[in-house]
PLY file of the C-alpha trace (Angstrom):
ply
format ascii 1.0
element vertex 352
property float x
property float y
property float z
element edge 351
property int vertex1
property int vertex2
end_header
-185.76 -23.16 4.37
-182.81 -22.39 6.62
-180.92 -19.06 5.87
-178.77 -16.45 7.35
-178.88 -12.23 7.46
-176.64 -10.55 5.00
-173.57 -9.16 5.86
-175.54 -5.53 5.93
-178.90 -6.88 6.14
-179.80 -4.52 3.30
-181.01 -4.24 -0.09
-177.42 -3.83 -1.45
-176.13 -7.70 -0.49
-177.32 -8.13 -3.92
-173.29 -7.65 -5.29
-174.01 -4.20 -8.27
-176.96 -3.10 -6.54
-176.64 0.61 -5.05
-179.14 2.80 -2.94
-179.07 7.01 -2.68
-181.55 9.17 -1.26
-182.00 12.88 -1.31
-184.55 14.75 0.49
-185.56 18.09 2.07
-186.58 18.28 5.70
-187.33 21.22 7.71
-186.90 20.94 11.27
-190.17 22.60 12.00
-192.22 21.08 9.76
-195.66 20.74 10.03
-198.56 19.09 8.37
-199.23 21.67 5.47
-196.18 23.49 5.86
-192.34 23.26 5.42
-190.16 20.81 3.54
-190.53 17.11 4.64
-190.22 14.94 1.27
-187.77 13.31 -1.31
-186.88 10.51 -3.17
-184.73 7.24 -3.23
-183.47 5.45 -6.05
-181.53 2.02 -6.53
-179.19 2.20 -9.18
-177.92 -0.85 -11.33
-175.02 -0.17 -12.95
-175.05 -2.77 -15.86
-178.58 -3.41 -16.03
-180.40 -5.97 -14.38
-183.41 -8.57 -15.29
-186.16 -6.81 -13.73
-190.16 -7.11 -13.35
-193.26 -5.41 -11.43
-196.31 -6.43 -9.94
-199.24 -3.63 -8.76
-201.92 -4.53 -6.45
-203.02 -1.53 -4.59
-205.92 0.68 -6.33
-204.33 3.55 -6.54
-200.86 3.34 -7.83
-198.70 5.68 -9.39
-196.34 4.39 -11.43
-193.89 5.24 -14.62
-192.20 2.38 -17.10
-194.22 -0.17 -15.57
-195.76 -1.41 -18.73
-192.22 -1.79 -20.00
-191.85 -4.59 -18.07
-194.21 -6.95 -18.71
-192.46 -10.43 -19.41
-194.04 -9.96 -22.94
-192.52 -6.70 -24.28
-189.18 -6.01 -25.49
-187.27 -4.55 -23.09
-185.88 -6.68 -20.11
-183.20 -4.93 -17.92
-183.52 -1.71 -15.86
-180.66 0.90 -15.07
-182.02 2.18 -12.09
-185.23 1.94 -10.25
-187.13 5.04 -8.57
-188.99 5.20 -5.60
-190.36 8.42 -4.47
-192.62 11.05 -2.54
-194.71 13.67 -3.96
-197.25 12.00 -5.64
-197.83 11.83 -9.39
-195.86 14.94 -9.35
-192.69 13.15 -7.84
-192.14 10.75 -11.04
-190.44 13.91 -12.29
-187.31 12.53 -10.26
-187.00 10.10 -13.06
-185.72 12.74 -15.23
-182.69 13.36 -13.26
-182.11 9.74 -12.94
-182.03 9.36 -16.39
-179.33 12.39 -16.64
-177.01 11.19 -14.29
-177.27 7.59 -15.87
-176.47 9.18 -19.36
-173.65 11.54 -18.11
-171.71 7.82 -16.87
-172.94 5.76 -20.38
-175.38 3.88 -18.56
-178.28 2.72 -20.59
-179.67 0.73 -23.59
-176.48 2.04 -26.74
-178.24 3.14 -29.37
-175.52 3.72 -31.74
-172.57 1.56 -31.90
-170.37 4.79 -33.05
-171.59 7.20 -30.38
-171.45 5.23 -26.89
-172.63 8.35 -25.72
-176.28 7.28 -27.31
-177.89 5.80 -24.58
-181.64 5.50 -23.36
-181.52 4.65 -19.69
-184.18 2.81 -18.32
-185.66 3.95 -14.84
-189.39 2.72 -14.07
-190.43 4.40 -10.65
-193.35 4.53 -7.84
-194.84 6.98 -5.81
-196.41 7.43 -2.18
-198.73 9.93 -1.52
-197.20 12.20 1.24
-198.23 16.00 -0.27
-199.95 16.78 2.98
-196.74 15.93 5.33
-195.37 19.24 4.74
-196.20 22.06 2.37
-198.10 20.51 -0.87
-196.11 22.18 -3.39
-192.31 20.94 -2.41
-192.20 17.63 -3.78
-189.22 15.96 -5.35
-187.64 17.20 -8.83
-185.32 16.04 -11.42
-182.65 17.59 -9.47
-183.95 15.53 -6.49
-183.46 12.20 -8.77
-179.92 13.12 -9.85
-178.38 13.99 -6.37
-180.13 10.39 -4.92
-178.60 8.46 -8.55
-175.35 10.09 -7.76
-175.05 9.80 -3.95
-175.61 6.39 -4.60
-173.46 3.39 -2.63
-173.82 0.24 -0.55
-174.44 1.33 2.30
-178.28 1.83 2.79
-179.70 4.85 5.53
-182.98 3.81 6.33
-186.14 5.53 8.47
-187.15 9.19 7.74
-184.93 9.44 4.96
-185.55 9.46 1.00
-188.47 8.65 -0.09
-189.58 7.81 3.36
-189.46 11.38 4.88
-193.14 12.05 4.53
-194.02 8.54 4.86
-196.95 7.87 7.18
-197.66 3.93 8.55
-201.28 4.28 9.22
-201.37 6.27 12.67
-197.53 6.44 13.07
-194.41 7.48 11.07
-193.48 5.47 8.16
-190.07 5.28 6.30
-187.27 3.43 4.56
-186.45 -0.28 5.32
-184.57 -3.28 4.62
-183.45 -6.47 4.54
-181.80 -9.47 3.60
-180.85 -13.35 3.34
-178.31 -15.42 2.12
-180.01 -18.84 1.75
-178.26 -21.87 3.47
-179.77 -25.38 1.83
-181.90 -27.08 -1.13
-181.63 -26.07 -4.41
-181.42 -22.74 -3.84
-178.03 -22.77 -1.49
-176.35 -19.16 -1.50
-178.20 -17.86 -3.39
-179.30 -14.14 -1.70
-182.60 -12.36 -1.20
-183.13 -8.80 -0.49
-185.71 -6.35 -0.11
-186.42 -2.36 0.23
-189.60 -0.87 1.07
-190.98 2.86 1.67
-193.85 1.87 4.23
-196.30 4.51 3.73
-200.06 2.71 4.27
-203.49 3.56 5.27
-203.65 0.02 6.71
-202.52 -0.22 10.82
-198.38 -1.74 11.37
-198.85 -2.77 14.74
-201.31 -5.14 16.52
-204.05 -2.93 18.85
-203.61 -5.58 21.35
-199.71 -5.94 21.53
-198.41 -2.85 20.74
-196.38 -5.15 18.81
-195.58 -4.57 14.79
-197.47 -6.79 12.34
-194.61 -8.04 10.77
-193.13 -9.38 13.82
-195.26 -12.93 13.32
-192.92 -15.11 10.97
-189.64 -13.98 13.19
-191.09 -13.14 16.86
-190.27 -9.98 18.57
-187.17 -11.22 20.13
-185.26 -10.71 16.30
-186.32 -7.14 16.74
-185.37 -6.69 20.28
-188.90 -5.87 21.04
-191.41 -6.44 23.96
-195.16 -5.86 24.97
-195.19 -2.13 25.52
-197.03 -1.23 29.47
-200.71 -1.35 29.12
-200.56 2.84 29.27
-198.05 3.37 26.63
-200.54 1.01 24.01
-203.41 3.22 25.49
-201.83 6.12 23.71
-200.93 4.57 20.72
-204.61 3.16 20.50
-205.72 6.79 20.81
-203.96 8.09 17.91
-206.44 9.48 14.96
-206.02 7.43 12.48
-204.55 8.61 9.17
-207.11 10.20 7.12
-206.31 10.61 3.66
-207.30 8.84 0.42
-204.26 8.08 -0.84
-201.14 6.59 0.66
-199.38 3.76 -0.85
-196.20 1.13 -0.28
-193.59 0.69 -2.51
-190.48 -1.05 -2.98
-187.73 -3.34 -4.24
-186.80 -6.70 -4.03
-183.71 -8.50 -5.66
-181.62 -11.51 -5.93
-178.38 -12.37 -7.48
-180.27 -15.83 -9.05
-180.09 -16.30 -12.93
-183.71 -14.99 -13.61
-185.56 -14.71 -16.41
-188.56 -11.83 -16.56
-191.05 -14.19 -16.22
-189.20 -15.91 -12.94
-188.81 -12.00 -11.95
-192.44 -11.25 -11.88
-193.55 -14.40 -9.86
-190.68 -13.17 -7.38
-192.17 -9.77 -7.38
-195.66 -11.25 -7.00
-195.19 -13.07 -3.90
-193.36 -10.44 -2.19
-196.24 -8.91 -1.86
-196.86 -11.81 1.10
-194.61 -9.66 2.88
-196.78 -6.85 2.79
-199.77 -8.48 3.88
-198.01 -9.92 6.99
-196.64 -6.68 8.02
-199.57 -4.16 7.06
-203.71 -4.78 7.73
-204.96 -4.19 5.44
-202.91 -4.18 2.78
-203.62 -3.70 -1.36
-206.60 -1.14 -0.07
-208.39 0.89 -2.88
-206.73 3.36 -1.02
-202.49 2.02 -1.28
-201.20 1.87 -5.09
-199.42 -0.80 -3.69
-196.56 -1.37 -5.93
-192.77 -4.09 -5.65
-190.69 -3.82 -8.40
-188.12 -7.67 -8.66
-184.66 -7.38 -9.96
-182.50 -10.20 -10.96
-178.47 -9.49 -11.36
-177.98 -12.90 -12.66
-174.37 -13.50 -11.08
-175.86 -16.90 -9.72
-176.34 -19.29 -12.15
-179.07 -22.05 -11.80
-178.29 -25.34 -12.15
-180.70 -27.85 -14.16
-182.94 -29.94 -11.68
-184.76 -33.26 -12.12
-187.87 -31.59 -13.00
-190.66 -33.65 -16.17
-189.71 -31.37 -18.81
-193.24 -29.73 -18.39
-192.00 -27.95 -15.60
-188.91 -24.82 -16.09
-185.92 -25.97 -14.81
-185.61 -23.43 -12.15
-189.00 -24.28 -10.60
-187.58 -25.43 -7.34
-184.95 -22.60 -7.12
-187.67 -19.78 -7.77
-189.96 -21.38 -5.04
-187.26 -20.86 -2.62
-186.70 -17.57 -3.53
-190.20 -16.53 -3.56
-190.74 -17.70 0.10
-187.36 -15.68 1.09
-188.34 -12.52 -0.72
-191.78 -12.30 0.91
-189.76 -12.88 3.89
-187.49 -9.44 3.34
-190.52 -7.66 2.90
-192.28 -8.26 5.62
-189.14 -7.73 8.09
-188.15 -4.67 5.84
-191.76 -3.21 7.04
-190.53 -3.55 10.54
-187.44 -2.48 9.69
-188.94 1.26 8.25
-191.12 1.23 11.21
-188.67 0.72 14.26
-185.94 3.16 11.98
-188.23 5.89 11.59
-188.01 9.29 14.13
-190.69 11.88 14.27
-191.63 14.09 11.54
-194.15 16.89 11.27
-195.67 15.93 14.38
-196.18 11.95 13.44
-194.88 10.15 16.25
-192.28 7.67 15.96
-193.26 4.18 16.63
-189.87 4.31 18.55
-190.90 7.19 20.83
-194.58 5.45 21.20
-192.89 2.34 22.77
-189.58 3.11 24.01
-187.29 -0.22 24.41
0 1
1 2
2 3
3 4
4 5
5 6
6 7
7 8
8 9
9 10
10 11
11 12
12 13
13 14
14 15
15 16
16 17
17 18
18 19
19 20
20 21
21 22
22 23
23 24
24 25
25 26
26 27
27 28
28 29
29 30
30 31
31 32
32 33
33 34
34 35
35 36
36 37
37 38
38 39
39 40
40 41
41 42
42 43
43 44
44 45
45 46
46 47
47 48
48 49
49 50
50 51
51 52
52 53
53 54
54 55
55 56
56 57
57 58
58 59
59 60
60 61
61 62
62 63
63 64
64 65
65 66
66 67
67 68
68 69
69 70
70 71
71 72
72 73
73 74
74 75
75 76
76 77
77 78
78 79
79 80
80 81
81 82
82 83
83 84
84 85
85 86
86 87
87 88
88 89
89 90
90 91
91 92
92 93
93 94
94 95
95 96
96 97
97 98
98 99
99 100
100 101
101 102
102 103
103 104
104 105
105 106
106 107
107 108
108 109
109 110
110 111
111 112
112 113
113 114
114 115
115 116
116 117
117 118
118 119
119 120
120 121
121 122
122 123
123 124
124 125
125 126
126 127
127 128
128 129
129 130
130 131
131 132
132 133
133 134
134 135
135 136
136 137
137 138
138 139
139 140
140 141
141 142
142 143
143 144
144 145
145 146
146 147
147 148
148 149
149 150
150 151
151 152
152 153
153 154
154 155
155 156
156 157
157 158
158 159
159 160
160 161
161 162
162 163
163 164
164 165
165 166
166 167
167 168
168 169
169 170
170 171
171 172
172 173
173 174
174 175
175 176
176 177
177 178
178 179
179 180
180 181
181 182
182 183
183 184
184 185
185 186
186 187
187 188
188 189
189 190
190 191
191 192
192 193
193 194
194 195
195 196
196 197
197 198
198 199
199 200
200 201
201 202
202 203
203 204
204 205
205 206
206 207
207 208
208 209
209 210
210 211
211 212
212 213
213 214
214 215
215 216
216 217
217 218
218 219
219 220
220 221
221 222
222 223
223 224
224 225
225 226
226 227
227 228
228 229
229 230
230 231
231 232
232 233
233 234
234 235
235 236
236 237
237 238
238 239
239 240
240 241
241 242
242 243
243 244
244 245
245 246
246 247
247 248
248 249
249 250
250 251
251 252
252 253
253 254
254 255
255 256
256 257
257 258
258 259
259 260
260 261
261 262
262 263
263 264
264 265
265 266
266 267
267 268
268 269
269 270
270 271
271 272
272 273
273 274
274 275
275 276
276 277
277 278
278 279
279 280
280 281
281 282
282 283
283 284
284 285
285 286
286 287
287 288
288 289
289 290
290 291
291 292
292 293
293 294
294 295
295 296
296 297
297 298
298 299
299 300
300 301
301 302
302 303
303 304
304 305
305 306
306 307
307 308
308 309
309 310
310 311
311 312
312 313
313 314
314 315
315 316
316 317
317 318
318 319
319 320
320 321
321 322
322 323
323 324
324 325
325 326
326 327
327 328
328 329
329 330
330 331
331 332
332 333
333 334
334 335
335 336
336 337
337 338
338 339
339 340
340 341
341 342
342 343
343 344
344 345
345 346
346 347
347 348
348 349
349 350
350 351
């Protein structure tokens, strides 16, 4: 597979797909006290073809059923992503009234286009102890992210990734992209956004060097070994200590896919996670990728035994780029993120 970054190397080089955060940080916050959370939602204005796949064992999660290649429904308005627990899916709520204030949803009434039932599955991280427990993200929280929505994607402490914690170090926000170059799949693009929040270690003990750097090499990054005292101190950090923790995120293409193409793309992104995080899918992640699919790109018929779907060769393609996103997207939260509540940076760890 030969392909190219996108123009932003972002989430958003799938054409209709938007990203907003909204968060509350206090400068001197603390573990157990101040504000240090929020939320992040991709909006799809139009609806797109959309599945999930869950592997962690501890996930929290809204709509999720809902999208199941067997049930009825099969295109999301908006997807959320979000801090705060169980208690964060309350975010959703102001996604869905931002999405009905612009007539975005599922019409319900051909007279009234103002009948709408917008359809926002969402994910959460465990981050309550970054912070004070009880400020976690609210409907207002949703609305503000689905309104300050646009192309262009912040990434590291922000959104949903404020109170994100990457086993010893700071988690956050990141992303990533490809426009595919050859075979079957030939510009056709892949994209991915991830809130890296995981019990499981980012970077190698030995190297200093993030997981995720294996498929690309640490060059792409800009990266190098860090001096044998500055991986000394990052070896010493206490490790993260809580039961729950959990990464979550998005990954799209603007391929003509059907839900049940959509949930093998969301399936194997989860390569990307296991590349960039050890271990991953712990009892202790809710490990959770949500796969949308605008459709603008439509597949053409290949020589396939009619046994086989006809975008077989396509999807592979895809599937191998989107675990690819990921897994670079981990970096990408990891080298993006600055310190929060005392959780060093892995930026300030292993200065360039």
């Amino acid at each position: 597979m030969t392909a190219v970054t996108g123009a932003r190397d972002a989430l958003t080089d799938v054409a209709g797909l938007l990203v907003g955060h909204h968060h509350v940080l206090d400068p001197d916050a603390a573990i157990g006290s101040g504000a240090a959370t929020g939320c992040t939602v991709v909006r799809i204005p139009g609806g797109a073809v959309a599945a999930v796949d869950v592997r962690g064992g501890g996930p929290g999660t809204r709509e999720t059923d809902l999208l199941d290649p067997a049930n009825t429904v099969t295109r999301v308005d908006a997807l959320l992503l979000t801090g705060g627990s169980a208690y964060g899916l309350a975010a959703a709520d102001g996604v869905m009234r931002l999405l009905e204030e612009n007539g975005e949803g599922i019409p319900m009434d051909p007279a009234d286009p103002s009948r709408v039932v917008p359809i926002v599955p969402g994910a959460v991280i465990f981050d309550l102890p970054v912070g004070d427990w009880r400020i976690r993200p609210t409907a207002e929280f949703g609305y503000l992210a689905a309104r300050d929505a646009t192309a262009d994607v912040a990434r590291g402490s922000v959104g949903a990734g404020v109170g994100a914690r990457a086993g010893s170090i700071k988690g956050g926000v990141g992303t990533a992209s490809v426009v595919l170059g050859d075979g079957p799949a030939a510009g056709i693009t892949v994209s991915a956004l991830v809130v890296a929040n995981p019990v499981g270690s980012v970077f190698d003990p030995r190297t200093g060097l993030p997981w995720g750097v294996g498929t690309d090499g640490p060059a792409r990054f800009g990266l190098r070994p860090p001096t044998p005292e500055r991986l000394a101190e990052a070896n010493a950090l206490p490790v993260k200590g809580t039961v729950l923790n959990t990464t979550i995120g998005v990954v799209a293409t603007d391929a003509a896919l059907g839900t049940t193409a959509c949930r093998r793309l969301a399936i194997t992104a989860h390569d990307g996670l296991a590349r960039a995080i050890r271990p991953a899918h712990s009892p202790l992640d809710g490990d959770t990728l949500f796969a949308v699919a605008t459709g603008a790109v439509p597949i053409s018929d290949t020589a396939l035994p009619a046994a086989f779907p006809p975008e077989l060769l396509v999807l592979d393609a895809l599937c191998t780029a989107a675990a690819v996103c990921v897994e670079r997207a981990v970096v990408d939260a990891v080298l993006s993120a600055s310190t929060v509540a005392g959780i060093p940076a892995y930026r300030d760890l292993f200065p360039a």
